[in-house]
N, C-alpha and C positions, 0 to 999 in steps of 0.2 A: 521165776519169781513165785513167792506162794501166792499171790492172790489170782493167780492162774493155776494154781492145779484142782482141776475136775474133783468136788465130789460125787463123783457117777459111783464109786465106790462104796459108800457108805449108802447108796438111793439101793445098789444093787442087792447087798446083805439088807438090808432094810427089808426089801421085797420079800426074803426069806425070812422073817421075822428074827434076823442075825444081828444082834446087838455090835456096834463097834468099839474098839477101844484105840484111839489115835493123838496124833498132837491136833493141836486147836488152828489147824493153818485157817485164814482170813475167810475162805471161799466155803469152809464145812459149817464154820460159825455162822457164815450169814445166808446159808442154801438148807442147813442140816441145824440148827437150833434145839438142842435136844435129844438129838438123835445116837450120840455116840460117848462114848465118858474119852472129857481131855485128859490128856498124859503130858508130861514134858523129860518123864526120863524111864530108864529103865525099870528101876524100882518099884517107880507108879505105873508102868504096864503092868506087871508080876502081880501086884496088889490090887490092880480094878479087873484082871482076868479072873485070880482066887474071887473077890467080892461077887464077879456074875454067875462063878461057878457054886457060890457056897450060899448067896442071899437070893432066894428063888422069887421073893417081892423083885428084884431090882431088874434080875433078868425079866422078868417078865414086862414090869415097867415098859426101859428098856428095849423091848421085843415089838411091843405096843406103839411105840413113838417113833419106832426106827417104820414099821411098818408103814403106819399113817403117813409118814412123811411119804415111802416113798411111793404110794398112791398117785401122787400129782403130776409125777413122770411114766405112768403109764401109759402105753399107746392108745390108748382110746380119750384119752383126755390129752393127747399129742399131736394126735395124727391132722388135725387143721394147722398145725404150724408147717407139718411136711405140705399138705395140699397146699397151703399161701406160699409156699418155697419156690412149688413144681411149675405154677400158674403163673407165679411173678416174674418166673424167666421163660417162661413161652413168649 
């Protein structure tokens, strides 16, 4: 179902200040808000790949937002959710 597929994907290129270009499934919309340009066909892949390669505003944008986002999934602003994980099943 799309409202379970992981955007770990978009956190990961993000980290790389790697713009995405994807369909809008439920779970990037509401984890990833900015972070990727939606697509819903072919056409509009081909066309927002040329736009990030040829509008250096957008990629950069783009680069900036994707990054920011995935900041909050970093391991150090993580790693107490692993420690309440490790402890709560002691």
């Amino acid at each position: 179902p799309p409202e379970l597929k992981n955007p770990l994907k978009l956190s990961n290129a993000g980290s790389f200040k790697i713009p995405s270009v994807c369909y809008p499934e439920s779970s990037y919309v509401e984890q990833c808000p900015g972070c990727f340009v939606s697509v819903k066909s072919i056409d509009e892949i081909v066309a927002a790949c040329k736009d990030l390669r040829d509008i250096k505003s957008m990629y950069s944008r783009m680069s900036e937002i994707s990054y920011d986002n995935s900041r909050q999934y970093h391991i150090d602003n993580i790693i107490g959710l692993y420690k309440e994980m490790l402890y709560d099943n002691i």
